[in-house]
C-alpha positions as CSV (number, residue, x, y, z in Angstrom):
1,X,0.0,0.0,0.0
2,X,1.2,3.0,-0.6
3,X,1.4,6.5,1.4
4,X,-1.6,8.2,-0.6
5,X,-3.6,5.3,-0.5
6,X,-3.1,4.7,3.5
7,X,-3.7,8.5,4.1
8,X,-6.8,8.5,2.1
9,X,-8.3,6.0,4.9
10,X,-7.3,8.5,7.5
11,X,-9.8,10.0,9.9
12,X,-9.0,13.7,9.7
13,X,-10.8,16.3,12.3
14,X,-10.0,19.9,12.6
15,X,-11.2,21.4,15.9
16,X,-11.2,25.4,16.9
17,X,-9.9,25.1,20.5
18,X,-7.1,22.1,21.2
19,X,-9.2,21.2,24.1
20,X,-11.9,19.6,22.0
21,X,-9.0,16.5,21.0
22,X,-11.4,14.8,23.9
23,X,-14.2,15.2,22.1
24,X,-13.0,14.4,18.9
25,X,-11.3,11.3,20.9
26,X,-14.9,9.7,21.5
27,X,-16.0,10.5,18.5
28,X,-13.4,8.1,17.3
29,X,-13.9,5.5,19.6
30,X,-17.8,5.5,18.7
31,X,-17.4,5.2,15.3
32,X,-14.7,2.4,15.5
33,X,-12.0,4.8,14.4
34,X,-9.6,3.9,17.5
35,X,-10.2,0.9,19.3
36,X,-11.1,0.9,22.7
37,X,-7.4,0.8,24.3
38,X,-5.8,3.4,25.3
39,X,-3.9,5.1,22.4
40,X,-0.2,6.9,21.8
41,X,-0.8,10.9,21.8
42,X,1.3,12.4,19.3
43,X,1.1,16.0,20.0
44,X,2.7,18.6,17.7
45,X,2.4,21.6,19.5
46,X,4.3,24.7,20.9
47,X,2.8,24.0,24.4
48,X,2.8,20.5,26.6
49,X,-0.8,21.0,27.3
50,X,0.0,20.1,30.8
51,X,-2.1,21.8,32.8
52,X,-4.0,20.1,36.0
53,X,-7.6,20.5,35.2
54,X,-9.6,22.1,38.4
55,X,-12.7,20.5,38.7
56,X,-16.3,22.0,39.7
57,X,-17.6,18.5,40.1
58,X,-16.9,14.8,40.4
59,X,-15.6,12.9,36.8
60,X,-17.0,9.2,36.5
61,X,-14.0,7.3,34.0
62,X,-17.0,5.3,32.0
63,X,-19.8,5.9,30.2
64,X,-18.5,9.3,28.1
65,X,-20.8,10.3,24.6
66,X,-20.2,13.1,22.3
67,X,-22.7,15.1,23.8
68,X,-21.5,14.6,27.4
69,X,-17.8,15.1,26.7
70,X,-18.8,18.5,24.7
71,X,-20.2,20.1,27.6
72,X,-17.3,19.0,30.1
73,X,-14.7,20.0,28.0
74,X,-17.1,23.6,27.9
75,X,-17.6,24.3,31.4
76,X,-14.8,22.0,32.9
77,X,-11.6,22.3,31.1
78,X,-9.2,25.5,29.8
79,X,-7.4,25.3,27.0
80,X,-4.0,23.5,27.8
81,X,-5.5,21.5,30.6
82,X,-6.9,18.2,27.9
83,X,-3.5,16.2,28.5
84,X,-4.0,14.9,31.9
85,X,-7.8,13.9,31.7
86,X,-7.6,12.4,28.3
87,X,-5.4,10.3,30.2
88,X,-7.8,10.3,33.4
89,X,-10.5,8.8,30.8
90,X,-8.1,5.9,29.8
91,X,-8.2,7.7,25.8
92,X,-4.5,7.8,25.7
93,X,-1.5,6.2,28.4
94,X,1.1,7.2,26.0
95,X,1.8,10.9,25.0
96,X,4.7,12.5,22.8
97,X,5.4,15.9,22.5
98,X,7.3,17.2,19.7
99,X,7.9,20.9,20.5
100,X,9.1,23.8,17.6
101,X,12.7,24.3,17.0
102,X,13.9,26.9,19.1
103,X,14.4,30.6,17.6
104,X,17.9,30.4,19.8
105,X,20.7,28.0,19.2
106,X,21.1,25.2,22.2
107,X,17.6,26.9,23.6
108,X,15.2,24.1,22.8
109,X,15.0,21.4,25.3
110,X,16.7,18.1,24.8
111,X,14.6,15.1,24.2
112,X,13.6,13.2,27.0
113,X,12.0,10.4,28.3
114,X,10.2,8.3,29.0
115,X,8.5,8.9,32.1
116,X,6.1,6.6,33.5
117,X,3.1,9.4,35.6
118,X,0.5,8.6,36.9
119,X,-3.0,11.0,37.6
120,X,-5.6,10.4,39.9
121,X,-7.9,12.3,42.0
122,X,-8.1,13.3,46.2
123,X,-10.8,13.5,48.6
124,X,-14.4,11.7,48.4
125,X,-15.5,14.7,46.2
126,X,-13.1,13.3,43.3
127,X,-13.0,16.6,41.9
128,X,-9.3,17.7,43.0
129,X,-6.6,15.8,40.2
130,X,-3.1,15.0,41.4
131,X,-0.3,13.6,38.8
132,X,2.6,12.3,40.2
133,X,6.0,10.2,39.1
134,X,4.9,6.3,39.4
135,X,7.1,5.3,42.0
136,X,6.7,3.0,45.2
137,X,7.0,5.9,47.4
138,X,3.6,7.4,45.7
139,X,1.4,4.5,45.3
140,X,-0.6,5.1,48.4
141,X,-1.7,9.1,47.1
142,X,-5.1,9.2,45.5
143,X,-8.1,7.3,45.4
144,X,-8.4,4.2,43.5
145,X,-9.1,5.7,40.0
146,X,-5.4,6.2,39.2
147,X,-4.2,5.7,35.9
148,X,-1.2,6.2,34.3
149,X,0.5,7.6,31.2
150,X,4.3,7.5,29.8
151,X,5.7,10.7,28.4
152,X,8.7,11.6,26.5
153,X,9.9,14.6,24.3
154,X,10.7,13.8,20.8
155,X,14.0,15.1,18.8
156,X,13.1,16.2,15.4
157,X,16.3,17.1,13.5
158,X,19.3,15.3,12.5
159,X,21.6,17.5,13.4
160,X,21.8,20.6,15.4
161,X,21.4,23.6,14.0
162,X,18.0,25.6,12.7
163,X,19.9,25.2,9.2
164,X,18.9,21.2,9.4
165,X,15.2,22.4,10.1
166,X,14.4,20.0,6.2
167,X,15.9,16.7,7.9
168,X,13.2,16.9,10.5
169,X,12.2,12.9,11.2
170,X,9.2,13.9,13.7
171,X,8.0,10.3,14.1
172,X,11.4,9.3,15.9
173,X,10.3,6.7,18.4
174,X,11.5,5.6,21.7
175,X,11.8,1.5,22.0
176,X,10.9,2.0,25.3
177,X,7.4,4.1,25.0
178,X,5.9,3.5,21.7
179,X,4.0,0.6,21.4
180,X,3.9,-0.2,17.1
181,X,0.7,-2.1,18.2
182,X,-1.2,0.6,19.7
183,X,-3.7,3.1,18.1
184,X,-1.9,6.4,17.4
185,X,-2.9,10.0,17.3
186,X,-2.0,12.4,15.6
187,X,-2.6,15.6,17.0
188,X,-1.3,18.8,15.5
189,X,-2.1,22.5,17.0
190,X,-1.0,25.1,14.2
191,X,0.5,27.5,16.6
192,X,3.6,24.9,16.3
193,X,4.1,26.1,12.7
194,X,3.2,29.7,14.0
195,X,5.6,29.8,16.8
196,X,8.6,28.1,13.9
197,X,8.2,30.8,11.2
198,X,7.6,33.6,13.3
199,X,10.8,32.7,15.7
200,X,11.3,36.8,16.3
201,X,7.1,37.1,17.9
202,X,6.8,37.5,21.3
């Protein structure tokens, strides 16, 4: 098969606020887009996303629609707080991030990873999310509904230099996250390719 023909079967969604990737995330799941497993979150973007969501009121981890994930991502979530409860919800346990190159040579920060976290929530109420390294010394913090999610930075260019910005390989995997098995996403906010050819923009 090749390239054209696989990206013609190829599920494409273009959303206003990067937020709505949960949304568009059931949607896929509904239709039989993305299997029910957890996926690998590829996420081209200028910003991690990383955010702790601040809850108004309890989150159940089951039984999510369209309609019901549009109105929490609405009223519940900001912006660049969708990482961490996409993988609350069990829609993703493996996220990359592959950041812009940095306007300033050596500025950028080196690949790393992976990191196993975890993210659960405290108190009955279930409203207040804690993420944490997933470590012996922090299995006893949260209630039972933790989950957890490996996360690495991704190296883009060959060499060094803004100059090499053409031999980009942005799907550069780690042996030790990336599961070739899994259902992967592909999630690209435009202010990556914003923040690259406007380097001089505050």
């Amino acid at each position: 098969m090749t390239v054209p023909q696989i990206a013609k079967n190829l599920p494409l969604v273009v959303i206003e606020e990067h937020r709505e990737a949960l949304t568009a995330l059931i949607w896929a799941r509904d239709r039989g887009v993305i299997s029910a497993s957890p996926a690998h979150f590829y996420n081209v973007d200028s910003h991690a996303d990383l955010d702790i969501p601040r809850l108004t009121k309890p989150i159940s981890q089951a039984g999510w629609t369209i309609e019901t994930m549009r109105s929490f991502v609405d009223h519940e979530l900001s912006i660049s707080s969708f990482i961490w409860m996409g993988a609350y919800l069990g829609l993703f346990d493996e996220l990359s991030w592959l950041q812009p190159l940095s306007p300033v040579e050596k500025k950028r920060p080196k690949p790393a990873g992976p990191q196993k976290l975890i993210v659960a929530t405290l108190g009955a109420s279930r409203t207040e999310l804690v993420t944490l390294g997933a470590r012996a010394e922090t299995d006893h913090i949260g209630n039972d509904d933790r989950r957890t999610m490996t996360f690495q930075t991704v190296d883009q260019t060959v060499g060094s230099t803004n100059a090499d910005i053409k031999q980009r390989r942005p799907f550069t995997q780690d042996a030790n996250c990336a599961d070739p098995a899994k259902d992967w996403v592909l999630s690209i906010d435009l202010d990556y390719f914003s923040c690259l050819s406007q380097p001089h923009n505050p």
